[in-house]
Every structure is written in C-alpha cells, then in structure tokens.
N, C-alpha and C positions, 0 to 999 in steps of 0.2 A: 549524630545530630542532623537532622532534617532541615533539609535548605528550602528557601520559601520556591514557587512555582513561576515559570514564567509564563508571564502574558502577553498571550497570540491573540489576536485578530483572528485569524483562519489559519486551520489547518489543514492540507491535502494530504494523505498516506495512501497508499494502495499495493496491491501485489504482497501480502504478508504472505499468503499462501496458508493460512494453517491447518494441522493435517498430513503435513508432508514433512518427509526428514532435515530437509532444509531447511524450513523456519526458523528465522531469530526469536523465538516469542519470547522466554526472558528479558530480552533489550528491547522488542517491541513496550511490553509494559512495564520496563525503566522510563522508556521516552515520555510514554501515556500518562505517567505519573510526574514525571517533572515539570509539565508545562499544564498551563489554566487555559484553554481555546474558547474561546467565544464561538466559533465555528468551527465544527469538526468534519470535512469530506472525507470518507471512505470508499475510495475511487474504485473501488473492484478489484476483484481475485482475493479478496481478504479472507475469504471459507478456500480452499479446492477442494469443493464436492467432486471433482473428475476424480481424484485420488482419495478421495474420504475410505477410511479402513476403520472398521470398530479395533482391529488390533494393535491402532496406531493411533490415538488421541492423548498426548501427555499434558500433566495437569496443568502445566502452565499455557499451553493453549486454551484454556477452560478459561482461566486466569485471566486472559487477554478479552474472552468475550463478556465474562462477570464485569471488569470493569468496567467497557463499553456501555454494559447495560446501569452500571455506574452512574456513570458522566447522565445517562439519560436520564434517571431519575434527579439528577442533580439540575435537569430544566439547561444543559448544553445542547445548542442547536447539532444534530448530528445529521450528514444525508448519505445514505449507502447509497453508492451508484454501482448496480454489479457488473464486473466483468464476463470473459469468454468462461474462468474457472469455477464462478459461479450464478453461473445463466439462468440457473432453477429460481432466485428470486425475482425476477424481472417480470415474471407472473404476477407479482405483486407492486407492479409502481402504480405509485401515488399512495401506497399505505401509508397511513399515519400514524403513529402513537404518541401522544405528548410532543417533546420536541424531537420525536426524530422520524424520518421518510428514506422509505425507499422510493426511490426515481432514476431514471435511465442516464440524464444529464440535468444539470442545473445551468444559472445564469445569475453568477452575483453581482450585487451591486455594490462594489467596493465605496470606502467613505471619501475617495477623492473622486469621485464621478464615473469612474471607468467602471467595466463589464467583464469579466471574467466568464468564458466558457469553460465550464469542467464535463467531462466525460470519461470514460473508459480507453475507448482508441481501438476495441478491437473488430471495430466495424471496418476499419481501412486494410485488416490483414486477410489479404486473401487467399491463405489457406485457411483459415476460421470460414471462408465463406463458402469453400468448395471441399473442402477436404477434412472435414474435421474429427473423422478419423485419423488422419495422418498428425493433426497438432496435439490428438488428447497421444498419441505414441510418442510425441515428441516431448512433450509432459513429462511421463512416465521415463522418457531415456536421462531426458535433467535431473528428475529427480535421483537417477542411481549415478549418474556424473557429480553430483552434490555429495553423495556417500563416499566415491573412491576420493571425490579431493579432500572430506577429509580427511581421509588413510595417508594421502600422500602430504597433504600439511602436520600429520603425529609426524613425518619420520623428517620433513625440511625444520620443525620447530626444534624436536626434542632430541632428534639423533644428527641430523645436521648443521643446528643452531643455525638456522636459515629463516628469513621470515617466510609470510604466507605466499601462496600462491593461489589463482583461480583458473583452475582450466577451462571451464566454460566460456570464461571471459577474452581466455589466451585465443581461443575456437571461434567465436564469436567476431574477433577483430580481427582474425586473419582471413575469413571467408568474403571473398568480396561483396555477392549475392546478401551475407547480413547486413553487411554496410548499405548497400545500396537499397536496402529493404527500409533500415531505420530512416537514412534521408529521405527517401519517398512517405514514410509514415509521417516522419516531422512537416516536410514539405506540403502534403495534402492537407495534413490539420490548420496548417499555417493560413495557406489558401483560403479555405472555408471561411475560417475566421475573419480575413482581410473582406473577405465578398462581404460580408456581415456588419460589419463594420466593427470590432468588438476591439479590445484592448488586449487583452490574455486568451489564450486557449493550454487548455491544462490537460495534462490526459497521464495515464498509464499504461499498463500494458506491454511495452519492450523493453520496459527494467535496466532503460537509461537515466539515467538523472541528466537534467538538462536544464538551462534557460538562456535562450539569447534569443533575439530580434533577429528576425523573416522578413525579408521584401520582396517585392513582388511587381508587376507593372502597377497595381491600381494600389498600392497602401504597403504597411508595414503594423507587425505584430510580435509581442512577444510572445513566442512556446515557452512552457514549461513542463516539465514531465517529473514525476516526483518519485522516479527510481523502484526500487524491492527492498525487501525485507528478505532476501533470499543472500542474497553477495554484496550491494549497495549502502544498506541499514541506513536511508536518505528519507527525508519527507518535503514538503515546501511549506515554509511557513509566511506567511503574507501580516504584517504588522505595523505601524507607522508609515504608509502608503506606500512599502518597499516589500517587494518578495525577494527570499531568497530560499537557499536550497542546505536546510541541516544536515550534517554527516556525521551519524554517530559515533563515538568515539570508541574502541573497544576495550580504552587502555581505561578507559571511567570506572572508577569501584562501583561497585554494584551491590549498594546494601541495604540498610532498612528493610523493608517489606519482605525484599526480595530472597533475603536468607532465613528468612523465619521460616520454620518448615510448615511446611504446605499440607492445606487438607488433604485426607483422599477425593477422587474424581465422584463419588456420589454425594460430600460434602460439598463437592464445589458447585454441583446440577442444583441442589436440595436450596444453596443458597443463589442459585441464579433465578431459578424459580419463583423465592422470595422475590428478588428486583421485580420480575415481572409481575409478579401481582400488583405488589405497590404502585406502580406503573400506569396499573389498569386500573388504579384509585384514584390517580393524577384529573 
C-alpha cells in the first residue's frame, strides 16, 4: 500500500554521482518518490560525466533521470546547479525549459524573509582550480575504494555478523590536511555569505552533511551542506521555516515501484525521450 507523499518546501540533493559504482540510485528514487517538493535544487555532481562509461550505466540510473524529467513535466520548479563532476553543463546556464534551469548558483527567497545562497562549493577547492588532473585521479581512486568496501562490508555483515563499515570515511577523518580542508571549505563559504548579508549558504561538494551557525567578526550565518548519495544517502530539506538534514534509512522496505521489474535501458531512453518531447509542448 502506498503511503501519501511528503511535503517539502525545498529540496537541496546533490553529489548522486550516477554512473559510478557507488551510487545509491535505488534509494535515491525511493527518496524522489516519497516526497512532493515544491522546489527541487540539484546542487551538482548529480551526472559524473569524469567517470561516464557506456559499460556502466544501470537501469535504475536511467530511472532516476526519467523521473527528474518527471517531476518537470509535472510543472515542479527544478534548478540543476553543476558541479566540478559535471562541469560540461555550465555551458549551458540560464537554459530554461518549462520549470526547470540550469544555473551556476541561485538565491532563494524563503517565505519567512531570509535568503538562501545555494551553489556547488567547488570553486573553494583548490585542487579543482590547479590540479584537476590530480582530483579527476582522485575520482577514479574513490570510486575503486567504494568497490573494495563493499567486499569488505560482504565479509563484516555476512561472515562476521558485524555491521558496516566505511573506509573512505575511516581515511578521510583521520588525515588531518582533510579536516582542515573541510573547515576552510565551511569557513570561506560561511564568510562570503556573512559579507553578503544572506541567511543560509548551502553548498555541496565534500560529501559532509552539515548545518550549524558561523560567526565571524561582522555577522553570523547558517552553513548547510546536503551530504552524497555515495556513503551519506542525506539531502536538506527546508519546510515550515525550519531546515533540516534527512538521513535515509537503509533499514526502509523498499517497495512499490521499486520491485516491479524494470524495463530494459532502451525502454527507459525511448520513454525519457517521450518526457522530453512533451516538455517541449509545455
């Protein structure tokens, strides 16, 4: 039996990554379907064209952008903001189709007066800005670190009755230089914002989930940063003049739509195709 939908005000997701072996996208288009957004930000890296493979696209990735184009024809405001993973749309901002744009950052106007800056974030990383050889290799190394962990989560779940583990995340918080990377990433975006005078600054990008209040000498601000689709499975959702930060569950049945078996991937192109036309009837 199908449970009714919740309703969001806004939604921020970003960092699905799909394309790559990591992706949750089953649970991504669990979450996409449970909830009704009046506002849907798609904060970037939600394609990684860096690691795009024709020998690697499964259907339920297909699945996740069918519905996308979904929600669009359904007249849901949508704004893709791309990230560093997919940088090849940014060529395109300010496109419009119906209700949805791609654009670099926005600036909403929430319904209790305040200002919300959303963006990407990966303007502040400076190996994106000088090296970016070295971050698409770094890419490419997460994604095969995402493969062996979960080799080594079969043998902690079903041979050691152990729960999960993340080694990324183990690596990640024990290297001092990432820590001190993320609080300069939080800290600068924080900054900006305060200079700005703005309420929220929202970003993505280091696949922390966050939100807390930033001071500063001249002001105070909330960060919020709406995690991955990678290790996290977090989004922010903004609703009755409160943000917070959902955590998907993974212990949630997962059923309806979700078990019905799946077309094939030229079934699913032939009917995305369809949305788009329709689309371009809107």
């Amino acid at each position: 039996m199908k449970q009714d939908k919740r309703q969001v005000d806004v939604v921020v997701i970003s960092d699905i990554h799909l394309g790559t072996y990591g992706c949750h996208a089953k649970e991504v288009l669990h979450y996409l379907k449970s909830i009704h957004p009046r506002v849907l930000v798609l904060n970037g890296d939600i394609m990684d064209i860096w690691q795009f493979s024709k020998s690697y696209w499964p259907k339920n990735h297909m699945k996740v952008i069918k519905y996308i184009l979904k929600l669009i024809s359904n007249d849901v405001q949508i704004y893709y903001l791309p990230g560093n993973h997919d940088e090849m749309l940014r060529r395109f901002n300010g496109f419009t189709l119906g209700s949805f744009k791609i654009t670099n950052k926005i600036l909403l106007d929430l319904d209790n007066g305040k200002k919300a800056w959303i963006f990407h974030g990966d303007v502040f990383d400076v190996t994106m800005q000088h090296s970016k050889w070295l971050a698409k290799l770094g890419a490419t190394g997460y994604d095969t670190l995402i493969l062996i962990n979960r080799f080594v989560n079969f043998i902690s779940e079903r041979i050691l009755h152990r729960g999960k583990i993340s080694l990324s995340k183990r690596i990640k918080n024990s290297v001092k230089t990432a820590v001190k990377f993320v609080n300069h990433f939080e800290d600068t975006a924080a900054d900006i914002g305060i200079y700005n005078e703005y309420d929220y600054v929202v970003c993505g990008h280091i696949h922390k989930p966050e939100m807390r209040e930033i001071t500063n000498q001249h002001g105070s601000i909330v960060y919020l940063n709406s995690g991955d689709w990678i290790e996290n499975l977090t989004a922010l959702e903004y609703t009755g003049g409160k943000w917070s930060i959902y955590q998907y569950d993974e212990a949630e049945s997962i059923v309806d739509e979700l078990e019905e078996e799946l077309p094939s991937s030229e079934q699913l192109f032939d009917e995305m195709l369809m949305e788009f036309k329709l689309m371009n009837r809107l």
